[in-house]
C-alpha positions as CSV (number, residue, x, y, z in Angstrom):
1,X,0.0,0.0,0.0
2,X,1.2,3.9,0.0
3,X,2.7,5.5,-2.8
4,X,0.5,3.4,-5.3
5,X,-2.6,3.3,-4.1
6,X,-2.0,7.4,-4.7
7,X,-0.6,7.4,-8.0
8,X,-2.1,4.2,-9.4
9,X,-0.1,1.0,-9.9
10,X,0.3,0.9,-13.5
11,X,2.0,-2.5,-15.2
12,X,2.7,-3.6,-11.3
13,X,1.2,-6.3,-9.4
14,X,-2.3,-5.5,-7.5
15,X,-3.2,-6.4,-4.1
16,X,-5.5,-8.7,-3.7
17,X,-8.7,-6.7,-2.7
18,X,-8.5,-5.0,-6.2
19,X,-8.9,-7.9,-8.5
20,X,-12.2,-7.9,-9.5
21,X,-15.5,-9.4,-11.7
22,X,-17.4,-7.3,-13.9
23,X,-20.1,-7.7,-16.3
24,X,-18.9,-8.6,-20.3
25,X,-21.2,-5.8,-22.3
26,X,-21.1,-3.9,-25.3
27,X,-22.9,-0.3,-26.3
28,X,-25.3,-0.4,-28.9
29,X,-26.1,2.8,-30.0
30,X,-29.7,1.8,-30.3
31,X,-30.3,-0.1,-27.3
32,X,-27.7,1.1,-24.6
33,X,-25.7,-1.5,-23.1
34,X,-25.9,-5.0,-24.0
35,X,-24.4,-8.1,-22.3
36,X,-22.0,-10.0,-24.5
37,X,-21.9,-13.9,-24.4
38,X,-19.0,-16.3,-24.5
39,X,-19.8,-20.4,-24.7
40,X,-16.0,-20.9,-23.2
41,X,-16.5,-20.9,-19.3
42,X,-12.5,-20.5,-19.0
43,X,-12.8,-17.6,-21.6
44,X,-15.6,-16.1,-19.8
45,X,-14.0,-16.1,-16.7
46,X,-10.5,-14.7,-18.4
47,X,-12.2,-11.9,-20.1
48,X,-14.5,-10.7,-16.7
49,X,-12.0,-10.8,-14.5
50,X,-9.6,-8.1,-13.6
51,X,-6.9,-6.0,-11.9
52,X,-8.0,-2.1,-11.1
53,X,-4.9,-0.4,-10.6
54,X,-6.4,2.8,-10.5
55,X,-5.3,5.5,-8.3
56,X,-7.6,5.5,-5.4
57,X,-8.2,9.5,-6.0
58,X,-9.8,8.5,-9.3
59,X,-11.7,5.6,-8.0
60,X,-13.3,7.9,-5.3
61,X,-14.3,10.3,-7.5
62,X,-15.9,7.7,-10.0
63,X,-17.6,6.3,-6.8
64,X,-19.4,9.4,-5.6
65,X,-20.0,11.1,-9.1
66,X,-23.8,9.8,-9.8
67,X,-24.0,11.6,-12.6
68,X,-21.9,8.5,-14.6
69,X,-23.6,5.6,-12.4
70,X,-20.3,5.0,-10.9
71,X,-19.3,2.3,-13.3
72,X,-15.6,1.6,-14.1
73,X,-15.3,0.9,-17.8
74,X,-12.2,-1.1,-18.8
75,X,-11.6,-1.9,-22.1
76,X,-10.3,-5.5,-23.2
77,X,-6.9,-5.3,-24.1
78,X,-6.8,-5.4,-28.5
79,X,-5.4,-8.4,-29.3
80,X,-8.4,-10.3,-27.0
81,X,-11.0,-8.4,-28.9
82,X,-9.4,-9.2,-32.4
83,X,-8.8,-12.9,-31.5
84,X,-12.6,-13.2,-29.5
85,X,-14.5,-10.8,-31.3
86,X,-12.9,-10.0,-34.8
87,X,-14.7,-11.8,-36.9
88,X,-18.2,-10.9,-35.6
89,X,-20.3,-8.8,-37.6
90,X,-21.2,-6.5,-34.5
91,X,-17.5,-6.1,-33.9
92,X,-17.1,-5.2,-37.2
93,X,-20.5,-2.9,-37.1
94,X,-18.4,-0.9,-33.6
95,X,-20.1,-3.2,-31.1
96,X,-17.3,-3.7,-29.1
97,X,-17.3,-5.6,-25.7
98,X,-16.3,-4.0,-22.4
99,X,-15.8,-4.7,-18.7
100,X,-17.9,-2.9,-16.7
101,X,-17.1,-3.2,-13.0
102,X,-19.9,-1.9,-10.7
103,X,-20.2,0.7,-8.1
104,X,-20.1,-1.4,-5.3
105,X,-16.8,-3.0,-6.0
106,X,-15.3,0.5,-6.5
107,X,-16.4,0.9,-3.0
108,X,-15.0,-2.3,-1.9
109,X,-11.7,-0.8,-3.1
110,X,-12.3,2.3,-1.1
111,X,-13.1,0.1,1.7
112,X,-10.3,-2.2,2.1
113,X,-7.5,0.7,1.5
114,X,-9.0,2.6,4.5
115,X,-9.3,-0.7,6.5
116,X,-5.3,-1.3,5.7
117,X,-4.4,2.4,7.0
118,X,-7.0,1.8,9.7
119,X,-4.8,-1.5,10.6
120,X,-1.4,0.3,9.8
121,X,-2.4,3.7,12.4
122,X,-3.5,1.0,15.3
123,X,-0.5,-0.8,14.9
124,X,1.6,2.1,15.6
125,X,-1.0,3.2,18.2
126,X,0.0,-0.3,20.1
127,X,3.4,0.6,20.0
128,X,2.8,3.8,21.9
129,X,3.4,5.9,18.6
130,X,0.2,8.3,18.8
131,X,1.4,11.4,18.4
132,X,-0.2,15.1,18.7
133,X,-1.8,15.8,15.8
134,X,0.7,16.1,13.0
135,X,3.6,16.1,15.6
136,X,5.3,13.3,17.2
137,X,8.1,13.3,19.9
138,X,11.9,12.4,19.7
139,X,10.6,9.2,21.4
140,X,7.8,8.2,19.3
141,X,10.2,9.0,16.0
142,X,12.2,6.8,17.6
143,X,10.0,4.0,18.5
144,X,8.4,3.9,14.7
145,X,11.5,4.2,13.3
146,X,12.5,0.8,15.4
147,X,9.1,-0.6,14.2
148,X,8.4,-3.5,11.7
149,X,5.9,-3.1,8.8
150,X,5.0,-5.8,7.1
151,X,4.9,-5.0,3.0
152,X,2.6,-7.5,1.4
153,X,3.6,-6.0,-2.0
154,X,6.9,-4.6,-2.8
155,X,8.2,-2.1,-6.0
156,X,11.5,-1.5,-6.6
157,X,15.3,-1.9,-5.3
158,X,16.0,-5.3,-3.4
159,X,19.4,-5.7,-1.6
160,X,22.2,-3.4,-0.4
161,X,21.2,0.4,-0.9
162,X,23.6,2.8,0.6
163,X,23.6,6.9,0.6
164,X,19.6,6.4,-0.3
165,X,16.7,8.5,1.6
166,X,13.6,6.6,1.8
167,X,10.6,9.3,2.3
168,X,7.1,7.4,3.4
């Protein structure tokens, strides 16, 4: 968590709580959305299932702006809809199949990160590091700096870094 959940996690591996299942449709300009159908289970299950790696200032925003429904569209990535869809005649006719992931898992999102910082602030709370509003003592700097956080995800370096500054 941190740094990515803020600026989005781009070609990087996702926690777990943003993999997701959406709906398969595609816009008709006649009827609105329509769902699309796939006979394969396995493709099925490939093709509506997905990693959000959103930043979670865009995700809020999508959430509580009504005026869109709060639905996440994500397109299929090209070669999937040439090899799935490229030789149907709505393809063909701009019918193209999307993922449409709901409201309520943008909020599951939402959810989760605040239950991880939730988690993270009463672990250092445990250890005495409370601080007074956006101040802490010597002492609690100390005692969080002393502190162990487990990273379930991790960008970046591995091994010997000297002469670095790490800013959280």
């Amino acid at each position: 968590m941190g740094a990515k959940e803020l600026s989005g996690y781009g070609r990087e591996s996702t926690p777990p709580y943003r993999h997701l299942e959406g709906q398969l449709k595609a816009h008709n300009p006649y009827h609105g959305w329509i769902p699309v159908f796939v006979e394969e289970k396995w493709l099925t299950e490939k093709l509506t299932h997905r990693e959000v790696g959103t930043q979670i200032g865009d995700l809020e925003a999508l959430y509580y702006d009504h005026d869109k429904g709060g639905t996440l569209q994500m397109p299929l990535p090209h070669e999937w809809l040439m090899k799935v869809f490229g030789d149907t005649q709505e393809f063909r006719l701009g019918i193209v199949p999307t993922l449409l992931i709901g409201q309520n898992q943008i909020y599951g999102i939402l959810d989760a990160v605040r239950n991880e910082l939730l988690n993270w602030s009463l672990q250092l709370e445990r250890q005495g590091i409370v601080g007074d509003g956006l101040s802490f003592s010597k002492e609690e700097v100390q005692r969080a700096a002393a502190a162990t956080y487990n990273i379930q995800h991790f960008t970046g370096v591995l091994g010997n870094v000297t002469s670095s500054t790490v800013q959280v």
